[in-house]
Structure formats: structure tokens, C-alpha cells
C-alpha positions in Angstrom: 17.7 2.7 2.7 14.9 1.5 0.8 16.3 -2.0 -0.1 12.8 -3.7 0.2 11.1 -1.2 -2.3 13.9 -0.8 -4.6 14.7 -3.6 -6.4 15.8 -4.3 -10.4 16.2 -8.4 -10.3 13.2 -9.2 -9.4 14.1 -12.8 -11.5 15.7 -14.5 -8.4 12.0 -14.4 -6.3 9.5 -14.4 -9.4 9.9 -17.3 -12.1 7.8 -17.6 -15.0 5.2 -14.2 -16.3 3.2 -12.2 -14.2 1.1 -9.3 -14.7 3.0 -6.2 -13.4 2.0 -2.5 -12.1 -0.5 -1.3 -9.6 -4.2 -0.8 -10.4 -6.2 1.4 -8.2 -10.6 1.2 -8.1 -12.9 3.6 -5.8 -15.8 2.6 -4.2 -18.7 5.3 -5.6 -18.7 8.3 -3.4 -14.9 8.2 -2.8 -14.1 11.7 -2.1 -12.9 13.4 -5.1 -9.8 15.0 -3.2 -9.4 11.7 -2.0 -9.4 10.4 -5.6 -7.2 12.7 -6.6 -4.5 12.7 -4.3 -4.3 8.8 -4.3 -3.8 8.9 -7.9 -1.2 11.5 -7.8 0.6 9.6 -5.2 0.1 6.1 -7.2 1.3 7.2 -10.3 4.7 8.9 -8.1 4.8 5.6 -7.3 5.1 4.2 -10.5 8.0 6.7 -11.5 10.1 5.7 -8.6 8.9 1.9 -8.1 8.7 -1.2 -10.2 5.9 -3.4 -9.3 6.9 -7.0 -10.6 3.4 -8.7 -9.5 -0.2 -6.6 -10.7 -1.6 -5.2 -7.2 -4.7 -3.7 -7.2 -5.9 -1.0 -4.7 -9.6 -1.0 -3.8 -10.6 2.3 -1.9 -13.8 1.4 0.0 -15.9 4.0 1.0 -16.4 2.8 4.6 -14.4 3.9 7.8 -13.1 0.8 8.3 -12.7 -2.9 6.6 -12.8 -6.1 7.8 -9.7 -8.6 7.6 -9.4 -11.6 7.3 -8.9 -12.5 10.5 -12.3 -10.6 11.5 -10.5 -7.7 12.9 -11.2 -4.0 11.9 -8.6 -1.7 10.3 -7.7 1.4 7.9 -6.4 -0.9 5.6 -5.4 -4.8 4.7 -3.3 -6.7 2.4 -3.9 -10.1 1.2 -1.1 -12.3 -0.7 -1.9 -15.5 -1.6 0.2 -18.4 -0.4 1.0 -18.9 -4.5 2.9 -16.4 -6.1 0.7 -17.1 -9.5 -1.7 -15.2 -7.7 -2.1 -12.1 -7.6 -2.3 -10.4 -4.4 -4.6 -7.3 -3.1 -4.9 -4.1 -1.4 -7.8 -2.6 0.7 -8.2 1.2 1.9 -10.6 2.3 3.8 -11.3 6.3 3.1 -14.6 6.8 4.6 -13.4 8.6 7.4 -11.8 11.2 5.2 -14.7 13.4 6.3 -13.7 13.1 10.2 -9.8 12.9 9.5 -10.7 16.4 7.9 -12.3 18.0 10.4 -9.9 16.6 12.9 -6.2 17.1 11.4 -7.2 19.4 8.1 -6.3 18.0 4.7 -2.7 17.6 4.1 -2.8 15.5 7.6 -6.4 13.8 6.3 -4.6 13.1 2.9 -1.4 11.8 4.7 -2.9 9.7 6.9 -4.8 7.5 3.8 -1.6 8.0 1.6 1.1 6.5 4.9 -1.8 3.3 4.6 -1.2 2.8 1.1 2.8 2.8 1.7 2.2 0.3 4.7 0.4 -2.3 2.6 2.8 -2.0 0.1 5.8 -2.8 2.1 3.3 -5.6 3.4 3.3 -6.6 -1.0 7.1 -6.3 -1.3 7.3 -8.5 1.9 5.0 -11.0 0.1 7.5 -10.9 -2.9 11.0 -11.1 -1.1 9.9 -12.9 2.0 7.4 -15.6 0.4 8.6 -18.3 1.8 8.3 -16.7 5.8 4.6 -15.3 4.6 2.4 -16.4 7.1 4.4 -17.3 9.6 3.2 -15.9 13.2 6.8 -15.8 14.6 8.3 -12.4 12.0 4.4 -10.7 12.8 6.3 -8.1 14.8 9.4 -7.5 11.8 6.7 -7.4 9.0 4.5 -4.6 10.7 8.0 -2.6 12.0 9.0 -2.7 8.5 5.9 -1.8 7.5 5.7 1.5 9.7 9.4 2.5 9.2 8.8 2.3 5.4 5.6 3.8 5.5 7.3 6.7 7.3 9.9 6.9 4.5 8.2 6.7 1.5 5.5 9.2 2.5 8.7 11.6 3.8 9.9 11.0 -0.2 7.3 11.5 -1.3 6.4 15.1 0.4 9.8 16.0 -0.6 8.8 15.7 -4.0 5.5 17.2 -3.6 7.4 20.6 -2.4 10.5 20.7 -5.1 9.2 18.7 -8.2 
């Protein structure tokens, strides 16, 4: 089931115009395989989802990123408490160099694309679930969610990848 991804009405959690679709930008010195698998998978993405709210991506070129809670990680999202605002992605994909070496590249490549799948359940959450956004007490449910869809998605997705 991918009921939290999947959506057509969006009308009854959005009111009024937003900008819509995802947006990706790359730190310099982004791996180019990198690059180029992210954008495959992004515009898959687009084929399959509809993004009601404009969410960029930023890929940093570092092995990790700070959130905003001061904690390290592969990757954050940040929605706004207002849903006028746009919300954002960060990916870390420095450590596609060690990943490599260490899992080979469809495991390297997975591993960055499964964060991008995670945040973006953490964005659909942000859309569906606004009003519980924030609240300590559904941490646990958001970041399940977050793995089980992450899990999905990425098995969709591979799927694809081996009978267009």
C-alpha cells in the first residue's frame, strides 16, 4: 500500500496555490554517478508521484549534515510549521566514495537513493499529518513509516529499473 505517497485530492490538506514538483541542486563535486542516478530516480519519481507543495533536494557534498537539532545524519527534512512555506530536503553524498568501496555501486547508489525516499515520506507526513508535525509523541510512527516506505518505494523502483 502506498496510501501516504499516492494521493489525487490533495484539496482537503492544501487550500489556496502553492508551487508544486520536486527540485533537486548538487553541491560542486557531487559525483557524477551520483548526479546521475539521483536524477534518474527523481524524475521516476515524478512519473509515478504528484508533489502538491515545491520540495527542493540539496545534495551536499559532505559525509554528513547537521540537523536541526545539532545531531549528525545521511539526510534531514525540514517543513515549516506553515504550509505557505515551502519545505526542504538535505542529502549528504560525500561518502559515496567509501559506500563504494565498501558495498560496490548499486548498494552505494541505493543507499543515497533509500535517503531520498525516507525524507520524502518525512514531506508527505508534513502534508497529511500537519497538524501532529512536531509533536514528540508520533517520533517513533513518523520514522517507522519513514523506513517501511523507504523500503517500498526503492523495491518499486528497482523493479522498474530491471523491466522498464
Amino acid at each position: 500500500m502506498r496510501r501516504l505517497w499516492a494521493f489525487c485530492d490533495w484539496s482537503q490538506y492544501l487550500h489556496g496555490e502553492y508551487r508544486c514538483g520536486v527540485r533537486l541542486r548538487f553541491d560542486q563535486g557531487v559525483d557524477p554517478e551520483v548526479r546521475r542516478a539521483c536524477k534518474q530516480f527523481v524524475n521516476w519519481l515524478r512519473e509515478w508521484y504528484e508533489f502538491p507543495v515545491r520540495v527542493p533536494i540539496y545534495f551536499k557534498n559532505k559525509k554528513q549534515i547537521k540537523s536541526r537539532s545539532g545531531e549528525l545524519a545521511s539526510a534531514t527534512f525540514f517543513g515549516p510549521f506553515d504550509l505557505t512555506q515551502e519545505p526542504y530536503i538535505r542529502v549528504a553524498v560525500g561518502d559515496y566514495p567509501d559506500l563504494l568501496a565498501a558495498r560496490g555501486q548499486d548498494d552505494a547508489l541505493a543507499a543515497i537513493l533509500g535517503s531520498i525516499c525516507h525524507e520524502m515520506t518525512h514531506y508527505f507526513q508534513w502534508i497529511k499529518q500537519h497538524d501532529l508535525w512536531g509533536n514528540p509523541m508520533f517520533d517513533a510512527k513518523r520514522e517507522r513509516q519513514a523506513l517501511y516506505y523507504a523500503d517500498v518505494i526503492l523495491d518499486d523502483y528497482a523493479c522498474y529499473v530491471d523491466h522498464p
